[in-house]
LUMSE-784857 format. One record per residue (C-alpha): residue number from 1; residue in one letter; x, y, z. Coordinates in Angstrom, 1 decimal. Example, Ala and Ser with C-alpha at 12.3 -4.5 7.8 and 13.67 -1.06 7.14 Angstrom:
2
FIDO|resi|resn|xx|yy|zz
FIDO|1|A|12.3|-4.5|7.8
FIDO|2|S|13.7|-1.1|7.1
# end
This chain:
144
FIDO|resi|resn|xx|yy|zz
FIDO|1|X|0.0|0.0|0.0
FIDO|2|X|2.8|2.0|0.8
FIDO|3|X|4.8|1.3|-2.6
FIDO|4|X|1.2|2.8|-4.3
FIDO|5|X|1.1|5.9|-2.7
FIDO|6|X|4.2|6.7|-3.0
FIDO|7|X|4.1|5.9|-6.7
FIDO|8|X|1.0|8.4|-7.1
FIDO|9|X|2.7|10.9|-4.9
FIDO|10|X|5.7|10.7|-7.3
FIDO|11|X|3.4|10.4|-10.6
FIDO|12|X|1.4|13.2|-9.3
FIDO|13|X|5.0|15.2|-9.1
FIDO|14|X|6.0|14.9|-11.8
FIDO|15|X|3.0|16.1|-13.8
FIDO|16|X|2.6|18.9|-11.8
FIDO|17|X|6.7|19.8|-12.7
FIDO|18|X|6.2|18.6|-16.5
FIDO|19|X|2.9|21.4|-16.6
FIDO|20|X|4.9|23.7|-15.2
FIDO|21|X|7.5|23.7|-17.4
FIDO|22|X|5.4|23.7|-20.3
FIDO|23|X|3.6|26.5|-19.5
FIDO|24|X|6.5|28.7|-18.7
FIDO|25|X|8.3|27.6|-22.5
FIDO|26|X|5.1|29.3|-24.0
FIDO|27|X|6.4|33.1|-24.1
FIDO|28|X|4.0|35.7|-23.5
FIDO|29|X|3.2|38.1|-26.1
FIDO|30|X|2.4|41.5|-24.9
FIDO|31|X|1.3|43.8|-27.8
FIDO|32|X|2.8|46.9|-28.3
FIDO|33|X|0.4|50.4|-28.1
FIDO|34|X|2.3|53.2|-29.6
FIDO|35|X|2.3|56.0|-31.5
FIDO|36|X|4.2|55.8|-35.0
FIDO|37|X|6.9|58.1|-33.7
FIDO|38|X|7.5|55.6|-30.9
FIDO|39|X|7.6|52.3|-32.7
FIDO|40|X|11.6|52.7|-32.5
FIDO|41|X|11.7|52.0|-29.0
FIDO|42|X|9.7|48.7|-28.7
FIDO|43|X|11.6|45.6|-29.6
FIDO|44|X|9.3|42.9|-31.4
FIDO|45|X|10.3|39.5|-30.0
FIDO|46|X|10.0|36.3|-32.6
FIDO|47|X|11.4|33.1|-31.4
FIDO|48|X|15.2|34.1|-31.9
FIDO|49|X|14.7|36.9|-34.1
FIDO|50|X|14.3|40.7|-32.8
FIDO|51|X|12.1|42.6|-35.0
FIDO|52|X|12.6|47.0|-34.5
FIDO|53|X|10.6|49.0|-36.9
FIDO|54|X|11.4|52.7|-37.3
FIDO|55|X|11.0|55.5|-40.1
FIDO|56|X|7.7|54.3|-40.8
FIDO|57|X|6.0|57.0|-43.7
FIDO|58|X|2.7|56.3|-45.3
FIDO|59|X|4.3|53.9|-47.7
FIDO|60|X|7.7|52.7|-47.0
FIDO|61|X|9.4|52.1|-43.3
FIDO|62|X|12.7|50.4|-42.1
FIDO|63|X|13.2|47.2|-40.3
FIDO|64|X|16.3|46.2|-37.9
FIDO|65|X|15.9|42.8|-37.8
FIDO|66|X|18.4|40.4|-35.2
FIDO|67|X|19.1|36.9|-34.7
FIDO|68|X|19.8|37.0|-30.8
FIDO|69|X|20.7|32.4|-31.1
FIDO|70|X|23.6|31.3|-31.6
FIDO|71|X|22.9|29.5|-35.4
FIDO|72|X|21.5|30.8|-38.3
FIDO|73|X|18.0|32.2|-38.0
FIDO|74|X|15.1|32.7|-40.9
FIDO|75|X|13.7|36.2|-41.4
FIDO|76|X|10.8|36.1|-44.0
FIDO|77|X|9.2|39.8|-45.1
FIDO|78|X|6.1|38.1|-46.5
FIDO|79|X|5.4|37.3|-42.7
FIDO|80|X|5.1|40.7|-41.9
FIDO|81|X|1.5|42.1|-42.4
FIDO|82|X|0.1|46.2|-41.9
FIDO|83|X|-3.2|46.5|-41.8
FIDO|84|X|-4.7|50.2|-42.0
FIDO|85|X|-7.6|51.7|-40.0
FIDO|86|X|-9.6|51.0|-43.4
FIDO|87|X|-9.2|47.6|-43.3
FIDO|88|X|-6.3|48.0|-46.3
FIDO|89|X|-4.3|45.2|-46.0
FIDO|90|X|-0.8|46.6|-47.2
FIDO|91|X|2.1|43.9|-48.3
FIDO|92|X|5.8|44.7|-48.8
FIDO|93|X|5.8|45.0|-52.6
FIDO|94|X|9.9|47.0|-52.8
FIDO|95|X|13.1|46.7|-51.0
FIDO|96|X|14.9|49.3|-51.2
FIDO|97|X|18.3|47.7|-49.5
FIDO|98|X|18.7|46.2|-52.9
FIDO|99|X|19.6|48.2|-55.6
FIDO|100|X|18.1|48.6|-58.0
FIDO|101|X|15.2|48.7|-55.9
FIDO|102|X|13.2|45.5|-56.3
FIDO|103|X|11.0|43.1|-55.0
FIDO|104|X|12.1|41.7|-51.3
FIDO|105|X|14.0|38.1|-50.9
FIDO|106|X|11.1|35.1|-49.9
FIDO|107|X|13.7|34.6|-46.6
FIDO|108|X|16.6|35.9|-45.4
FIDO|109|X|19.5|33.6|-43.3
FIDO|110|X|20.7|35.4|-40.9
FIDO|111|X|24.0|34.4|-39.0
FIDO|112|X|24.1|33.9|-35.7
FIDO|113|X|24.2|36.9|-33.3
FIDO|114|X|24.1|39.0|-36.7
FIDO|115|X|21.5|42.0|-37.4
FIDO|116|X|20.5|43.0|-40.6
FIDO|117|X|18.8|46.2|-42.1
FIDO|118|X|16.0|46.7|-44.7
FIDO|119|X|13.8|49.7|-46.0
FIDO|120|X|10.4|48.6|-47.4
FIDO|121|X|8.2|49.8|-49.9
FIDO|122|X|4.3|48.8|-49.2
FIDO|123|X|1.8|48.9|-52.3
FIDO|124|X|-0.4|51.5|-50.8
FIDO|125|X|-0.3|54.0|-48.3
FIDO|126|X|-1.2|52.6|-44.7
FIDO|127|X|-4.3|54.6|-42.7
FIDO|128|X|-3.4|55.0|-38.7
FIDO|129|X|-4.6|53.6|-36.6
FIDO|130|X|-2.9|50.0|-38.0
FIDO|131|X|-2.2|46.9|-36.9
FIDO|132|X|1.2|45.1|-37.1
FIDO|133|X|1.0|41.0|-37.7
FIDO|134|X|4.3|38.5|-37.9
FIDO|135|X|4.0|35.1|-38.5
FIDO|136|X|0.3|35.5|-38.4
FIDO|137|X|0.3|37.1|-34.9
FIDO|138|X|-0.9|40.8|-33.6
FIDO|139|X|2.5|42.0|-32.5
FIDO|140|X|1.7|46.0|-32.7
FIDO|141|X|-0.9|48.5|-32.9
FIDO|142|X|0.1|52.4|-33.7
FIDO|143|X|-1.6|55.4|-33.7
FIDO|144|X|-0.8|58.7|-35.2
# end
C-alpha cells in the first residue's frame, strides 16, 4: 500500500513539474500600443529573431531585424502584415536595401548573433490607426 502511494505521490509530481514547465516555455506576447513616432523604442520579439521597426511614412518604413541564437535564423518579409484603419491590408511590394530597388527576398538567413537592415516599400499607403501582424500574430498596434 505503501509502494502505491508513494508511486501516485511521485506520478502526481511529476505532472505537476512537466505542466509547469510547459507552460512557462510558451512566451507571453504583450502587444505593443504606440504612436508611430514611438515604434523605435519597442523591440518585437519572434522566437530568436528581434524585430525594431522605425522611419515608418505612409508607404515605406525600415526594419532592424536580429538573430539574438547562436545558429543561423530565418527572417521572411512576407510574414510581416500592416493592416490600415480601413481595413487595407498593405504587403511589402519593394526593397529598397537592394539596388536597383526590387522586390524583397522570400527569406533571409541570418547568422548567428548578426543583425541586418531593410527599408520597405508597401503597395499602398497605410491609414493610422494600423495593426502590425508576424508570422500570423498581432504584435503592434500604432496610432498617429
Amino acid at each position: 500500500m505503501l509502494g502505491i502511494l508513494k508511486f501516485t505521490l511521485l506520478s502526481g509530481i511529476i505532472l505537476f513539474v512537466e505542466n509547469g514547465l510547459q507552460a512557462q516555455s510558451i512566451p507571453s506576447r504583450d502587444i505593443i500600443h504606440c504612436k508611430v513616432s514611438e515604434l523605435d523604442k519597442h523591440a518585437i520579439k519572434e522566437g530568436q529573431l528581434i524585430l525594431k521597426l522605425f522611419g515608418f511614412k505612409y508607404r515605406s518604413f525600415r526594419i532592424s531585424v536580429q538573430n539574438s541564437s547562436e545558429s543561423f535564423c530565418t527572417f521572411s518579409p512576407a510574414d510581416l502584415t500592416i493592416v490600415g484603419n480601413d481595413g487595407s491590408q498593405n504587403y511589402i511590394e519593394t526593397s529598397y536595401s537592394l539596388s536597383p530597388p526590387s522586390m524583397p527576398p522570400a527569406t533571409v538567413n541570418i547568422a548567428p548573433l548578426a543583425h541586418i537592415l531593410f527599408t520597405f516599400g508597401l503597395n499602398t499607403e497605410v491609414r493610422l490607426p494600423a495593426k502590425i501582424y508576424y508570422s500570423e500574430k498581432l504584435v503592434a498596434e500604432i496610432t498617429k
